[in-house]
C-alpha positions as CSV (number, residue, x, y, z in Angstrom):
1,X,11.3,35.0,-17.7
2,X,9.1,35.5,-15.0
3,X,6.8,32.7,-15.5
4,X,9.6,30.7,-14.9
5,X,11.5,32.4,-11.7
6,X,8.0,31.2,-10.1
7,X,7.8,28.2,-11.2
8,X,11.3,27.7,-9.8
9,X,10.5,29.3,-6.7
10,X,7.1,27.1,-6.4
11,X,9.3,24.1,-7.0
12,X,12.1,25.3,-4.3
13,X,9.3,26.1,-1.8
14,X,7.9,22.3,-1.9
15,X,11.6,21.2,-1.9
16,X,12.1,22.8,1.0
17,X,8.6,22.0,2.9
18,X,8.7,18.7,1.9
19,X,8.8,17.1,5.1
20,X,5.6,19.7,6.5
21,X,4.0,18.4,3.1
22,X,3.8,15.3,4.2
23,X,0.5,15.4,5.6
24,X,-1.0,17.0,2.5
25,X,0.9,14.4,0.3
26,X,-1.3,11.9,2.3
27,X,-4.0,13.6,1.6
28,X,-4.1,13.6,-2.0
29,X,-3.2,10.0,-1.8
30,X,-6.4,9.3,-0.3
31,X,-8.4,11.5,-1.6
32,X,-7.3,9.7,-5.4
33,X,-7.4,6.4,-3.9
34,X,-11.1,7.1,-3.0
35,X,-12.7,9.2,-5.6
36,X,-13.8,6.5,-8.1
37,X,-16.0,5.1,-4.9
38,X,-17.2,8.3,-3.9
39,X,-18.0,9.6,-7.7
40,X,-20.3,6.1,-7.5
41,X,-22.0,7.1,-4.2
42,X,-22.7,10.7,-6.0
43,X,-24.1,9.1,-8.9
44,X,-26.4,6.9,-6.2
45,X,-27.1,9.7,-3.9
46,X,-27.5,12.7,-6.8
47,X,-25.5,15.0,-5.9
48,X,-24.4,14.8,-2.2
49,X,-21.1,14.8,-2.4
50,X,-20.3,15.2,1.2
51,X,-22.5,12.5,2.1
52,X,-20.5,10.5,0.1
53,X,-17.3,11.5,1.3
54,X,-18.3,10.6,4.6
55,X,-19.6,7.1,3.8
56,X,-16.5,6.7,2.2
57,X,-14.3,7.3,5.3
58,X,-16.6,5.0,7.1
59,X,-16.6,2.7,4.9
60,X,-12.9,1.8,5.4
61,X,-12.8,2.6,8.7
62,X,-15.2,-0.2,9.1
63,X,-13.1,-2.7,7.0
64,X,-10.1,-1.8,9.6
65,X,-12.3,-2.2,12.4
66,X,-13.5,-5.5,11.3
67,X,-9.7,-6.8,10.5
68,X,-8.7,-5.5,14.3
69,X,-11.8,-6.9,16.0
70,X,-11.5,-10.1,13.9
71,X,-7.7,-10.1,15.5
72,X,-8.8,-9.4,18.7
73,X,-11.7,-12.2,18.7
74,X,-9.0,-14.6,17.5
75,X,-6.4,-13.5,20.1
76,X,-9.2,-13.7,22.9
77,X,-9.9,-17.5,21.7
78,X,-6.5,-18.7,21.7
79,X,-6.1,-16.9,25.2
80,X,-9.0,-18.5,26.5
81,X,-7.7,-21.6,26.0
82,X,-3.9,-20.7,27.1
83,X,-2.6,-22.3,23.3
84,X,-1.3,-18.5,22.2
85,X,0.8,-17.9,25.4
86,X,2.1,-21.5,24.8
87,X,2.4,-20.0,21.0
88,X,4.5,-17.2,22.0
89,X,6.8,-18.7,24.7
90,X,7.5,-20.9,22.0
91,X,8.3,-18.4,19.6
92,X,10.4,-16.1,22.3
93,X,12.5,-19.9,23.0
94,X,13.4,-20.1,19.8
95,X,14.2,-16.7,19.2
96,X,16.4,-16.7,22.4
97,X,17.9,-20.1,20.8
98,X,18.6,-18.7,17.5
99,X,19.4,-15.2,17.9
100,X,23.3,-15.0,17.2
101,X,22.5,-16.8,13.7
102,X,19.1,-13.8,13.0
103,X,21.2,-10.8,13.8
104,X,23.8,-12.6,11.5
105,X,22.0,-13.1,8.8
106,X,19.2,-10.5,9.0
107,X,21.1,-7.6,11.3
108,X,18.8,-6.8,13.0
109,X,18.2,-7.2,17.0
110,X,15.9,-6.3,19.9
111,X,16.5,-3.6,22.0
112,X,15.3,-1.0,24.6
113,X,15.7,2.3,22.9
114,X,15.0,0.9,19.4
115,X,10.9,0.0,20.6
116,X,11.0,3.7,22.3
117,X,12.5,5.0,18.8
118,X,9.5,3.1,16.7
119,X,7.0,4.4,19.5
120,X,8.4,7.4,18.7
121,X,8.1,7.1,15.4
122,X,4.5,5.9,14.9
123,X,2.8,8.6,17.3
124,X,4.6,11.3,15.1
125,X,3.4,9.3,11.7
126,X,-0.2,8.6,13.2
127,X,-0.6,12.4,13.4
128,X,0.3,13.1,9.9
129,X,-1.9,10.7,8.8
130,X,-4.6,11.5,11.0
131,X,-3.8,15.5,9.5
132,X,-3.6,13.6,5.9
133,X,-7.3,12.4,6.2
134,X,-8.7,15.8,7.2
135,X,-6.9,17.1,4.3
136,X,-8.3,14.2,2.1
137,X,-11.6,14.7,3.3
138,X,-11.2,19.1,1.9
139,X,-9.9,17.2,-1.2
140,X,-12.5,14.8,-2.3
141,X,-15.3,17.5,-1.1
142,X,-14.3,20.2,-2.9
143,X,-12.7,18.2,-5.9
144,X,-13.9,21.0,-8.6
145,X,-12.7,23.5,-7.1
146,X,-9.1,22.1,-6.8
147,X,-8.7,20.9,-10.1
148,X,-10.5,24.3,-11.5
149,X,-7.8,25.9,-9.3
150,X,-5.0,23.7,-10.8
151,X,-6.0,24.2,-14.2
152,X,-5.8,28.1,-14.0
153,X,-2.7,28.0,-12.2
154,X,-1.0,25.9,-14.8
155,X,-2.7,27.7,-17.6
156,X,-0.9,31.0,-16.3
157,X,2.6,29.4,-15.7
158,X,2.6,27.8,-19.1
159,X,0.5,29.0,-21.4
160,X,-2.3,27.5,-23.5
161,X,0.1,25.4,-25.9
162,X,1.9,23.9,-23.3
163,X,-0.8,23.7,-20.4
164,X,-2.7,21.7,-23.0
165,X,-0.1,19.6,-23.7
166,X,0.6,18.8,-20.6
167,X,-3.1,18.5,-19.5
168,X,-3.0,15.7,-22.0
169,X,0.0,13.8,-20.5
170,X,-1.6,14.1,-17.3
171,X,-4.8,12.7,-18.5
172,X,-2.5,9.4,-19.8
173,X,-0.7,9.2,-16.3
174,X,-4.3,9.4,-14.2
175,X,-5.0,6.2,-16.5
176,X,-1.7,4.6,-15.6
177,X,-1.6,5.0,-12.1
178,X,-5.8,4.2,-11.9
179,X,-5.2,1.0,-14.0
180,X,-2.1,0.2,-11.6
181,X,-4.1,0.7,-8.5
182,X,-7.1,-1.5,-9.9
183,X,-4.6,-4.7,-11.0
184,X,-2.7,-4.1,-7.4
185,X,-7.2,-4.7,-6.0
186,X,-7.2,-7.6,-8.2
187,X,-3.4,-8.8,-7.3
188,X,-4.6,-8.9,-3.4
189,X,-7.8,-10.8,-3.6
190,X,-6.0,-13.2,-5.7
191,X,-3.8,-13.6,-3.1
192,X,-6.4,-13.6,-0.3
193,X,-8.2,-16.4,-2.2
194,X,-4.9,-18.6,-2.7
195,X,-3.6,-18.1,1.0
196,X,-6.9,-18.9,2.8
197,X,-7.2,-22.3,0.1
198,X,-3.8,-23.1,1.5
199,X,-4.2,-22.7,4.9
200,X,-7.4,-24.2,4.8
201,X,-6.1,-27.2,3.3
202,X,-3.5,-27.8,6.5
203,X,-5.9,-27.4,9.2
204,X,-5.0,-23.9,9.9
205,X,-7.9,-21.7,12.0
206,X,-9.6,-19.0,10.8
207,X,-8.1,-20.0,7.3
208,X,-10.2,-17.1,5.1
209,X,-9.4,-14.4,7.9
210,X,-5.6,-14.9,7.7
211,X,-5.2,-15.4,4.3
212,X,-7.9,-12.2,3.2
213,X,-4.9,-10.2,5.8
214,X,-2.4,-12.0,3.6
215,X,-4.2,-10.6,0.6
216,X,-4.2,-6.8,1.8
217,X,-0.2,-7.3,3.7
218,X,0.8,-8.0,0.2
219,X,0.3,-4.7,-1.4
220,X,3.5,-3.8,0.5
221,X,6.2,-5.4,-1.5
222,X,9.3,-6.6,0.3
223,X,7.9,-6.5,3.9
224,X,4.1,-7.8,2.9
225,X,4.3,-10.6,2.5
226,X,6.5,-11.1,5.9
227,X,3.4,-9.2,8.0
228,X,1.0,-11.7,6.1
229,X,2.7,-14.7,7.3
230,X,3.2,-14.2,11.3
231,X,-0.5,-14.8,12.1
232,X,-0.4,-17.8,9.8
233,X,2.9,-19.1,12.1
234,X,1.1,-18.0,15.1
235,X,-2.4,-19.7,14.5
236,X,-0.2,-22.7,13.4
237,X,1.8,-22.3,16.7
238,X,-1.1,-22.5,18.7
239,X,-2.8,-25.6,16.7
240,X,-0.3,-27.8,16.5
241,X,3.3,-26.4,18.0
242,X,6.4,-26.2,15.5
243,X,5.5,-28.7,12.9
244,X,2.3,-26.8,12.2
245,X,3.6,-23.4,12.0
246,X,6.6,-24.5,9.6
247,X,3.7,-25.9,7.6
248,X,1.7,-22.5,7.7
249,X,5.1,-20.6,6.7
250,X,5.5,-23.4,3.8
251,X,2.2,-22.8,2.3
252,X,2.1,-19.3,2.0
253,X,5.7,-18.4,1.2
254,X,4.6,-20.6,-1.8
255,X,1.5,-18.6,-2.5
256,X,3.7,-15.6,-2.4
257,X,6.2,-17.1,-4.8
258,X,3.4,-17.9,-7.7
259,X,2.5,-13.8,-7.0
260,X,5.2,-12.2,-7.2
261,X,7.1,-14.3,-10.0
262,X,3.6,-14.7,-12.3
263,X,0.9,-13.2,-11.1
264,X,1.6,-9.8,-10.3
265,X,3.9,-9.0,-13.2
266,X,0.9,-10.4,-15.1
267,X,-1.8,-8.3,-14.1
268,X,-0.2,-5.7,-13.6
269,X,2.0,-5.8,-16.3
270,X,-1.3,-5.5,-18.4
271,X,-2.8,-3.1,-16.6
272,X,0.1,-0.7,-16.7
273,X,0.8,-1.7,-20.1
274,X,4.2,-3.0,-19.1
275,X,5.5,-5.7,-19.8
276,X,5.9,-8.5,-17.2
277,X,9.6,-8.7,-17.4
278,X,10.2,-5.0,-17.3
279,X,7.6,-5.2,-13.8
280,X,9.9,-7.1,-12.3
281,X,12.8,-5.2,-13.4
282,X,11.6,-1.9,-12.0
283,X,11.0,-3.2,-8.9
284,X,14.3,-4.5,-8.6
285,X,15.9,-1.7,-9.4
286,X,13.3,0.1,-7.1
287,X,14.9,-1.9,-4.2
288,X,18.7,-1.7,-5.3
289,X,18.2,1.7,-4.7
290,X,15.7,3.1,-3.0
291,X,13.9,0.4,-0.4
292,X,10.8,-0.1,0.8
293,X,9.3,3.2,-0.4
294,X,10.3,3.2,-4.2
295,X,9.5,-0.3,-4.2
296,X,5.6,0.4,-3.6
297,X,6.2,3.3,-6.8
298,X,8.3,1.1,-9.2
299,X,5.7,0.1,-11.1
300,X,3.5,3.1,-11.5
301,X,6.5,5.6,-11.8
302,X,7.9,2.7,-15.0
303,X,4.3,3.2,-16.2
304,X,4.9,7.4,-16.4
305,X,7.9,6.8,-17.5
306,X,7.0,4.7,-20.4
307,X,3.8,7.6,-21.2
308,X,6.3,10.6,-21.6
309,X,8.8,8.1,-23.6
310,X,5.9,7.4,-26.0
311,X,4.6,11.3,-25.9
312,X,8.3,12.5,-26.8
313,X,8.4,9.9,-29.5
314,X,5.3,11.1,-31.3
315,X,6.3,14.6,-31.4
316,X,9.8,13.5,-32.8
């Protein structure tokens, strides 16, 4: 009785707290996302595991610099030679043209106190991640330690029987969600590939550096794939006005329709051990009813789903 008032108090307190756990949420999010890579680096470096942890973190804080100074280099260009402010004015004409049918269609509109509410917004989110990455780095250091912690814990909330049980379901949903997160690598440098062949194809500039931002934009589903395609209209804007940019819309809103209707239900369909048809219907359902967020979960949270279905089923 009294192993479970705590475990209904633990689960009350993170109920509770679950908006000042968002930082540590992020943490462990990174810190799993970058523990195969810096497991490799231990094995490299023999045993320096803070080392590793650290070349980790620089590692893709260099890939971010190089996307945003690979922006900036392109922005400079078309600057230089006054084709992006020509781009832009453009764009802002046709906004101005069109913007009774957008906020029809779309509902959305520009205004005032909604930029100063997303300012807002992404100073308070920028210091929980920036929080969430110190956590990560305490995670992925002292990695041991944690999961020694966690197993005690568990073992004296649930007992042996049950802690092992559960240990092993846990085990099956680490492969899941690692086999999810390797198809969703595979996914985007398919789609990085694609997208720069495409563009490349029309005459766009910097081709292989818009489409490989394409490739990572699209791990977002729903609004990915939007992000991925403005520099594409923009470089096309500046190259060769409306025609161009349609063009540059065109061919990757096709690459993006071969993705998300083949592609990713294949890959990871088979990485998850789902099958295509349900991957699609999970994210569906995802975005019926819960946005942007569940969206990104669907198909990892289907993929649990389906390893406590198949648990409960061989203990019937």
């Amino acid at each position: 009785m009294l192993k479970i008032l705590i475990i209904f108090v633990l689960l009350l307190a993170i109920f509770l707290l679950r908006h000042a756990l968002i930082p540590l949420c992020i943490g462990i999010t990174i810190a799993y996302i970058l523990d195969p890579f810096v497991d490799y680096l231990e094995r490299k470096f023999s045993g320096k595991r803070f080392l590793c942890v650290i070349l980790s973190y620089l590692a893709v804080i260099a890939a971010i610099t190089f996307l945003i100074w690979g922006f900036a280099d392109i922005i400079a260009g078309k600057m230089a030679t006054g084709s992006l402010q020509e781009a832009i004015s453009s764009l802002q004409s046709y906004y101005n043209q069109y913007k009774g049918v957008l906020n029809e269609l779309f509902g959305f509109s520009i205004k005032g106190p909604n930029i100063s509410h997303l300012l807002q917004s992404f100073g308070g989110g920028a210091v929980k991640f920036l929080i969430g990455m110190i956590a990560g780095i305490y995670l992925l250091k002292d990695k041991d330690f944690f999961l020694r912690l966690m197993n005690k814990t568990m073992h004296l909330l649930l007992g042996q029987k049950v802690h092992g049980m559960v240990r092993e379901i846990l085990f099956e949903i680490n492969d899941v969600i690692s086999a999810f997160l390797r198809g969703v690598f595979v996914d985007s440098v398919i789609v990085a590939f694609l997208s720069s062949l495409a563009l490349a194809s029309i005459g766009i500039d910097f081709a292989v550096f818009i489409g490989c931002f394409a490739g990572i934009a699209n791990v977002i589903p729903y609004f990915g794939p939007i992000i991925g395609i403005i520099p594409a209209v923009l470089a096309g804007m500046a190259d060769g006005g409306i025609s161009k940019a349609i063009l540059a819309a065109i061919a990757l809103f096709a690459v993006q329709q071969v993705e998300c209707n083949f592609i990713y239900p294949r890959i990871i369909g088979k990485s998850t051990g789902l099958h295509p048809l349900f991957v699609l219907t999970a994210v569906s359902i995802a975005g019926y009813f819960g946005g942007l967020l569940w969206m990104v979960l669907a198909v990892p949270v289907a993929g649990v789903i389906r390893v406590l279905i198949c648990k409960w089923a061989e203990e019937q």
